[in-house]
Residue, then its C-alpha position, 0 to 999 in steps of 0.5 A: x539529526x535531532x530527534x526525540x527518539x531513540x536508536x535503541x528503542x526502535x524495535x521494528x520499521x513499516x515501510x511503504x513501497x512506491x515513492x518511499x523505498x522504491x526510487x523513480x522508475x520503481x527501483x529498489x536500490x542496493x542502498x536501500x537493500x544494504x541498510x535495510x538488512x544491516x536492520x534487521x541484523x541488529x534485531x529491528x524487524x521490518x514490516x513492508x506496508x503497500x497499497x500492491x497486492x502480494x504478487x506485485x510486491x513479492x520482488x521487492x520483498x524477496x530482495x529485501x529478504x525481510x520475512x514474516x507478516x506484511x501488509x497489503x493492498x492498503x491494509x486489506x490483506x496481511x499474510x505471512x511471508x515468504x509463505x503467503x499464509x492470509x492472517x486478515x483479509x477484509x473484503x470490500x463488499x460487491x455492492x459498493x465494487x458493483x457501483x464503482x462499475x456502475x461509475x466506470x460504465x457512465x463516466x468512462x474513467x477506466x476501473x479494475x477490480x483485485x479478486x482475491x486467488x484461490x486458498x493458499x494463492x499469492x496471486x490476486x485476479x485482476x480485471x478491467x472491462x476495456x483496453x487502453x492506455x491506464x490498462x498499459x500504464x497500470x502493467x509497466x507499474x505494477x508488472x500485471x495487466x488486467x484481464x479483460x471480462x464483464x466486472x459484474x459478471x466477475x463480483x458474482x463468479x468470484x468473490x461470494x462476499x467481495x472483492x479485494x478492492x477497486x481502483x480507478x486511473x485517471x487524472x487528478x481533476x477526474x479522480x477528485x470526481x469520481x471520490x466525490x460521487x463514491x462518498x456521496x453514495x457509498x458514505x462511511x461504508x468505504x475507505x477512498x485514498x489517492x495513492x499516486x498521482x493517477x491512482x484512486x483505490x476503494x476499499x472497505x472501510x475497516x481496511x487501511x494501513x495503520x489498521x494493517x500495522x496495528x494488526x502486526x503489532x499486536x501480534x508481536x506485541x509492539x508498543x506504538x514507541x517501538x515503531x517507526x513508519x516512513x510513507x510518501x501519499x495519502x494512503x500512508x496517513x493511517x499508518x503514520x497515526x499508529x506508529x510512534x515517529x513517522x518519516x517523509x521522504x521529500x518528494x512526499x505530498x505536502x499534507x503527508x510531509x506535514x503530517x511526518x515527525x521528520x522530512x527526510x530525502x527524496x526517494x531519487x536521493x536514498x532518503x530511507x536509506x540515508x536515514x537510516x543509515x546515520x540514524x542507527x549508526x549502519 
């Protein structure tokens, strides 16, 4: 392996979850957890940056054993883990939330909004409006299934100023309708990214992982050179921008692949670990 950064100069490692750390199946493998602690024992600190809310992430977290500030929702939350202390929460406004109800409602594509949880909670609120199979899908993924209510009633009961995000499933061909209706109307007021296949997320516009990451960061004074970012989607871009060197696994999208320093093996294969592994000498 050749590449122009250093081992030694590596001081922390942002890694998203699914496609990237998480092989097919969204496993995380013993492979992964004994290179990823075999860091963290030579002082790297490790940072998770995931589209998942806290509660959707929080076993894969706990496995890992990494502690401290994580990233969430694509950079709209960042909280103190174990914990679950919030350090930045931005909140979409429920405008724009409303009209992704309103597009929903008009082309049946199916829509869930994330609510933030009381004070202190770990657990976001999850709505949709009706069954079905991107309901059921969504649950065998992310381990929650939405509660069902009206959304409009639920962006003014719930959240004063916002709500977390709103994402919508549906095939790629609908899902490139629906951000085209969303950029026309709601502009630079949101940040729209495709996280997998089927998945579209809507957030604010000052929310993304790379601001996410560079939040942490500063926070503990990290240089864009110490840190190293390995992401699979669209969604994992902002990050790669504010991170040093970035990493693709192989199964990444091309556009991500060509965006990376260096394309590493697949998720099905270990790749972060395998990386990881001859990389640091573990």
């Amino acid at each position: 392996m050749s590449i122009s950064v250093k081992p030694e100069n590596i001081k922390a490692l942002a890694l998203d979850l699914d496609g990237t750390i998480l092989a097919p199946g969204v496993a995380l493998r013993e492979r992964t957890i004994r290179a990823v602690n075999a860091c963290q024992k030579r002082g790297i600190r490790v940072i998770i940056n995931t589209g998942r809310t806290i509660d959707g992430a929080e076993r894969f977290r706990a496995a890992l054993g990494v502690e401290g500030p994580m990233i969430y929702c694509n950079g709209a939350v960042v909280a103190d883990m174990p914990e679950g202390r919030p350090l930045s929460t931005i909140l979409l406004a429920k405008e724009a939330a409303a009209f992704c109800v309103d597009l929903s409602r008009e082309t049946g594509a199916y829509c869930q909004v994330f609510f933030p949880g009381g004070t202190g909670e770990k657990r976001t609120i999850l709505m949709a409006e009706r069954e079905g199979p991107h309901r059921e899908m969504y649950a065998a993924h992310a381990g929650r299934r939405a509660e069902l209510g009206d959304l409009k009633e639920a962006l003014n009961r719930h959240a004063l100023e916002g709500c977390i995000k709103s994402m919508f499933l549906a095939e790629p061909d609908v899902l490139n309708m629906l951000r085209s209706r969303i950029e026309e109307r709601l502009g630079k007021s949101v940040y729209v990214a495709q996280t997998l296949r089927t998945f579209l997320e809507i957030m604010d516009a000052n929310a993304s992982k790379g601001r996410g990451l560079a939040f942490v960061m500063k926070r503990y004074s990290l240089k864009s050179g110490e840190v190293m970012a390995f992401g699979d989607e669209e969604n994992d871009l902002p990050m790669f921008a504010v991170s040093g060197f970035s990493a693709a696994p192989a199964n990444a999208k091309d556009s991500v692949k060509a965006a990376a320093d260096i394309v590493i093996g697949s998720n099905a294969e270990d790749g972060v670990a395998a990386f990881l592994e001859e990389f640091f000498g573990l």
